[in-house]
N, C-alpha and C positions, 0 to 999 in steps of 0.2 A: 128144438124138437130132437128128440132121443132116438137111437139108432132104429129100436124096435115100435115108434110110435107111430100112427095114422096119421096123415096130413089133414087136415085142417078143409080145404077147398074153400076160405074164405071172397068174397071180392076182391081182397088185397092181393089174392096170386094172379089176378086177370089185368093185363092193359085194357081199359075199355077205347083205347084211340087204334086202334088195329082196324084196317080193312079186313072186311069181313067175305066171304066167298060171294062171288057174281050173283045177284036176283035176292040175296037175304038183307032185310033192313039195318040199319045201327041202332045200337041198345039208345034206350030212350036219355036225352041228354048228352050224346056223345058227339064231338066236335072234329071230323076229319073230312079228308078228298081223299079222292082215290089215288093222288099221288105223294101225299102226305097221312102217315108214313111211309114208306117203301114198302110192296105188294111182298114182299119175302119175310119181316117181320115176322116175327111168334107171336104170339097171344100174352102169353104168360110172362110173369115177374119172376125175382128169384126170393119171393116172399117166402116160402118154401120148397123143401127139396118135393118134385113129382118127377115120375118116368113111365113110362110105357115098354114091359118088353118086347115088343114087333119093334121098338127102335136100335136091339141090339143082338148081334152076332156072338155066341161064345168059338174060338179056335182056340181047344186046349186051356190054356191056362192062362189066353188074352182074352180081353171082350172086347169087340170095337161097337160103339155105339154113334148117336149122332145127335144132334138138338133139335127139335120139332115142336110142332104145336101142343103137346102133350109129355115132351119133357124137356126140363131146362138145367141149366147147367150145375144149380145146387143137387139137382134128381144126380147127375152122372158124378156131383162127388161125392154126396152120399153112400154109392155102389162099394167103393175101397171097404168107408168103412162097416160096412153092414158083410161083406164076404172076406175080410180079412186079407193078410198078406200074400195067401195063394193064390189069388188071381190079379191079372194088369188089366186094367181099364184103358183104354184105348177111345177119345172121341174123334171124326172128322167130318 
């Protein structure tokens, strides 16, 4: 995927073994407990780059950002190169 291209949002960027939020069912076919995998889990793969900006901070000429259910860690390398040398990506 090229710097300036759309993501895809295929099935292949979704875990379907993810606990899913309290009272919402499992996608049809999917094989978990609720303590397999771990309640903290993401959703998402690193099938390709996605982000969400509410998960990032700009100070100046850093960004600090973080991984969440809506972006993962190919979305925060992505950011370098899509804004270039002027800014530091910062994830925690």
């Amino acid at each position: 995927m090229g710097v300036g291209a759309e993501p895809e949002l295929t099935d292949a960027l979704y875990k379907s073994d993810v606990p899913l939020p309290e009272g919402q069912p499992p996608a049809p076919g999917a094989q978990w407990s609720e303590t397999d995998p771990p309640a903290h889990e993401f959703g998402l793969t690193e099938f390709e780059p996605v982000f969400d900006a509410a998960d990032f901070l700009r100070f100046g000429k850093d960004i600090i950002g973080q991984l969440s259910h809506v972006t993962n860690r190919a979305g925060v390398a992505w950011l370098p190169a899509f804004l270039g040398p002027e800014y530091r990506v910062h994830v925690f």
